[in-house]
C-alpha positions as MATLAB code, in Angstrom:
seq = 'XXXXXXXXXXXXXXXXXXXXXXXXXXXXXXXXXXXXXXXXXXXXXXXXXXXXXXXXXXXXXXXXXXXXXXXXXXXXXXXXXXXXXXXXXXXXXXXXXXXXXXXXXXXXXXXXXXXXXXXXXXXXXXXXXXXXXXXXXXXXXXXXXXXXXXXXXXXXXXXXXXXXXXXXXXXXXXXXXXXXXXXXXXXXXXXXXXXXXXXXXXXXXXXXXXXXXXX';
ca = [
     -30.992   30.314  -64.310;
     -32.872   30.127  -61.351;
     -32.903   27.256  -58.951;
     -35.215   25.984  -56.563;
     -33.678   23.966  -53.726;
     -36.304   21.469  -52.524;
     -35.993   19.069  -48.861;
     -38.853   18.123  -46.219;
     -38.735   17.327  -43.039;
     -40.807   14.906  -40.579;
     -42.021   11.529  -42.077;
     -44.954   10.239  -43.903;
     -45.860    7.597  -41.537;
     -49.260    7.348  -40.327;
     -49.294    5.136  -37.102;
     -48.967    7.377  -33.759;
     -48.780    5.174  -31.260;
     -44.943    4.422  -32.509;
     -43.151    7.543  -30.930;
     -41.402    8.391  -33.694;
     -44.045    9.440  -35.820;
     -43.847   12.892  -36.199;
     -47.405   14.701  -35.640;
     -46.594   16.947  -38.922;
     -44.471   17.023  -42.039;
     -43.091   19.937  -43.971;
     -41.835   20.933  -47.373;
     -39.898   23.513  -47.974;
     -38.309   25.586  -50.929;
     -35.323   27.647  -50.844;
     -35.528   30.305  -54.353;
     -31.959   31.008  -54.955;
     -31.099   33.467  -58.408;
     -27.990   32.243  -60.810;
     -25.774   34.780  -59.560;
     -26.606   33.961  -55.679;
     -25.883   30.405  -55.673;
     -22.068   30.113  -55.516;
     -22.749   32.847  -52.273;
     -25.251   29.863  -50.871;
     -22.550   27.204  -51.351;
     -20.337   29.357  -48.931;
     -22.606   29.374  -46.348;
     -21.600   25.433  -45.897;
     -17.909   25.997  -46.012;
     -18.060   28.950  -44.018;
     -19.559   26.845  -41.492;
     -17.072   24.158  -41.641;
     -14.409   26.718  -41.112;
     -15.707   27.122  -37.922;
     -14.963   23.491  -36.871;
     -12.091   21.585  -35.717;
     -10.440   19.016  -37.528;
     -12.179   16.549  -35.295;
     -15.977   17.970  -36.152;
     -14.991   18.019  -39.704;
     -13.936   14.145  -39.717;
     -17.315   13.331  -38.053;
     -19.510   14.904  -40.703;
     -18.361   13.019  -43.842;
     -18.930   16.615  -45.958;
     -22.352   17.199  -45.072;
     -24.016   19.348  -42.616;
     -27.462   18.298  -41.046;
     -28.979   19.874  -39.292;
     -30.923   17.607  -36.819;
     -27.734   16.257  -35.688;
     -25.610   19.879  -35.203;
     -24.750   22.021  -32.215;
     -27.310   24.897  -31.606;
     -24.639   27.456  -32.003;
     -23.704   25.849  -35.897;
     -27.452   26.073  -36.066;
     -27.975   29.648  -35.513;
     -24.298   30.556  -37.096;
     -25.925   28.666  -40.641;
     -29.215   30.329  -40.178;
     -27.794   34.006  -39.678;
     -25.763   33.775  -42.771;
     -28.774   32.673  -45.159;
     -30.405   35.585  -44.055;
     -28.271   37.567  -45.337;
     -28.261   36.647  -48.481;
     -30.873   37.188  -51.296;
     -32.925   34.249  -51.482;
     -36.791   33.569  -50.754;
     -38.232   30.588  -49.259;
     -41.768   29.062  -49.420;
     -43.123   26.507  -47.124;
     -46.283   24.461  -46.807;
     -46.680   21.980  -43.532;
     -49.603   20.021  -42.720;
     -51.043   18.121  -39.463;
     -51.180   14.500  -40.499;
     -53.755   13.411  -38.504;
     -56.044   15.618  -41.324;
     -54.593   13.625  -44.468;
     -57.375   11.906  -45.890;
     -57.192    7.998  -45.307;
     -56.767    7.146  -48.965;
     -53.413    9.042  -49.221;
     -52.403    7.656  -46.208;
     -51.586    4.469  -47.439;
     -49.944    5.680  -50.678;
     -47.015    8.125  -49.480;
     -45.254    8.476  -52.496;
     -48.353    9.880  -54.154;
     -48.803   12.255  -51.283;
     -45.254   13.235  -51.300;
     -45.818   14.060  -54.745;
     -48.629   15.943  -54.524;
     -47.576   17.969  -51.595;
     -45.108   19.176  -53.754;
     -46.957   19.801  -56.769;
     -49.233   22.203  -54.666;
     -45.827   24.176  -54.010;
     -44.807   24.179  -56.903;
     -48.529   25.692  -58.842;
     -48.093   28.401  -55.263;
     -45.136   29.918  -56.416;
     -45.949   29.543  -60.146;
     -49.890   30.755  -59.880;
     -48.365   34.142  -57.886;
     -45.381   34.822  -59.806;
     -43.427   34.156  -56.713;
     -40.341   33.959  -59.017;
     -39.459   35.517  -62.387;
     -40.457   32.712  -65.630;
     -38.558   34.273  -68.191;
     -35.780   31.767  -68.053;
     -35.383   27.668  -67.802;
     -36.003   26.981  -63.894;
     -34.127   24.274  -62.266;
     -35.714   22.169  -59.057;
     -33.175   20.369  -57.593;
     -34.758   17.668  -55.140;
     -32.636   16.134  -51.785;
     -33.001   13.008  -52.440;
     -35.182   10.724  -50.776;
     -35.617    7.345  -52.280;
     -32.938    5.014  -53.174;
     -35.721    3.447  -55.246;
     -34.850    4.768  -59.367;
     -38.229    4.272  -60.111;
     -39.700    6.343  -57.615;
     -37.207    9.147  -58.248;
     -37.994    8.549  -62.342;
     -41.848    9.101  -61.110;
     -41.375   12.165  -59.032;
     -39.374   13.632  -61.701;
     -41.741   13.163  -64.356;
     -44.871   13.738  -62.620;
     -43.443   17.384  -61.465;
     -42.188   18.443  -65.069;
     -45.067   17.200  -67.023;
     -47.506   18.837  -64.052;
     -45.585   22.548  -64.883;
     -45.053   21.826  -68.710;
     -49.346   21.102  -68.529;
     -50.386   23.815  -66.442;
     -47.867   26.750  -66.493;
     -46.067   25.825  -69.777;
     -43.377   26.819  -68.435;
     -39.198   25.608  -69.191;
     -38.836   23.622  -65.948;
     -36.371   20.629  -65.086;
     -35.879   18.748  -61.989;
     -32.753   17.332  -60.563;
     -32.820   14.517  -57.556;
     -28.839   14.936  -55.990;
     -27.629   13.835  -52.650;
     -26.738   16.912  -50.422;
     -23.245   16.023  -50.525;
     -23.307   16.264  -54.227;
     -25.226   19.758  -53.731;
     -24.097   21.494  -51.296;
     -27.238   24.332  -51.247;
     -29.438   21.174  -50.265;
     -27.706   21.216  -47.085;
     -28.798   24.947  -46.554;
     -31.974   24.503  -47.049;
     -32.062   21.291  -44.747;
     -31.857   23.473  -41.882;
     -34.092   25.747  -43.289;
     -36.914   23.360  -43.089;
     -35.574   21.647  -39.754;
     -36.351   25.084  -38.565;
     -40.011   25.253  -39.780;
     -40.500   22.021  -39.173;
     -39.035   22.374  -35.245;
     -41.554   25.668  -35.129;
     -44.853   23.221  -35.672;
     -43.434   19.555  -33.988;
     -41.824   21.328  -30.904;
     -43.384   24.953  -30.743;
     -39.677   26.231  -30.763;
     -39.683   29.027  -32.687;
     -35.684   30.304  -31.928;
     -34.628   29.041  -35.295;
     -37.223   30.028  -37.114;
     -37.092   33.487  -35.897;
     -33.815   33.882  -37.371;
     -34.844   33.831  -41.195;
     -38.423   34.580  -40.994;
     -38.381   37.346  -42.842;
     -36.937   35.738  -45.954;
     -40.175   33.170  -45.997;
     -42.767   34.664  -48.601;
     -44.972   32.250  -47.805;
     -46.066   29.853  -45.450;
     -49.452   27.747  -45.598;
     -51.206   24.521  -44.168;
     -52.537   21.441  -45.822;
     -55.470   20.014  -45.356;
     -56.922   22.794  -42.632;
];
């Protein structure tokens, strides 16, 4: 079965003069194949190999990648490009969001992701002859928004692509191939918010596809 790994980064918030707003938000995709994923999963405890006993107490079992050493950063990075995996990304500039989404962010959350999802789906960016899984870092402690996202996303593929599709919403803790593609999209994320490109240089050639929002 093929999975699709799903996290964003930056927030939805709308008011700029608070300076934690971030100017853009991204969501990324990670395409991993049945056979591949175990080989993902390594890439975490590879990395916490490296550490000492000290840096492993600190990070309760998950990586993050906001909050790591450059040089975990870049070791994560160089081993997902090694492996056989894809990733898609869309990002958008939130001053362009139109004003009625800004005040609903779960709807816009949703909908971001929706227009991923009919991307890789409309192109054949992945093969359909099998039950795809999307499994979702998640975001909300709120059941009913998870229940919503859920639904919306399945029903939105069963409608439009008809298509055997499931989604999953698991902590990365509980799914350890969330945490890869955390840093994935810290990366692209970084590239846009900061114009630091380092990190993103390291896996760019495993990104099929990479698009704005709301131009």
């Amino acid at each position: 079965m093929p999975y699709i790994f799903l996290d964003e980064s930056g927030d939805l918030g709308f008011d700029f003069s608070k300076r934690k707003t971030s100017k853009h938000f991204v969501v990324t995709f990670l395409f991993v194949k049945d056979k591949e994923k175990k080989l993902i999963e390594k890439i975490v405890k590879k990395t916490f190999k490296s550490f000492t006993k000290k840096e492993i107490k600190h990070h309760f079992g998950s990586l993050h990648a906001y909050k790591e050493k450059p040089k975990t950063r870049t070791r994560l990075l160089n081993f997902l490009n090694q492996r056989d995996i894809s990733i898609i990304t869309i990002y958008l500039k939130k001053d362009r969001v139109y004003t009625n989404l800004q005040d609903e962010k779960q709807v816009l959350y949703n909908y971001i992701t929706n227009i991923l999802l009919d991307r890789v789906f409309t192109k054949k960016l992945i093969p359909f002859n099998r039950k795809i899984q999307l499994i979702a870092s998640r975001r909300e402690t709120n059941k009913f928004f998870n229940q919503n996202f859920k639904n919306y996303l399945e029903n939105q593929v069963k409608n439009n692509h008809k298509i055997n599709f499931e989604v999953k919403i698991k902590t990365p803790s509980q799914e350890k191939c969330l945490q890869v593609v955390d840093f994935a999209c810290w990366a692209i994320f970084r590239k846009y918010e900061k114009g630091d490109d380092y990190y993103y240089n390291i896996f760019k050639q495993k990104i099929v596809e990479e698009n704005p929002l709301f131009k």
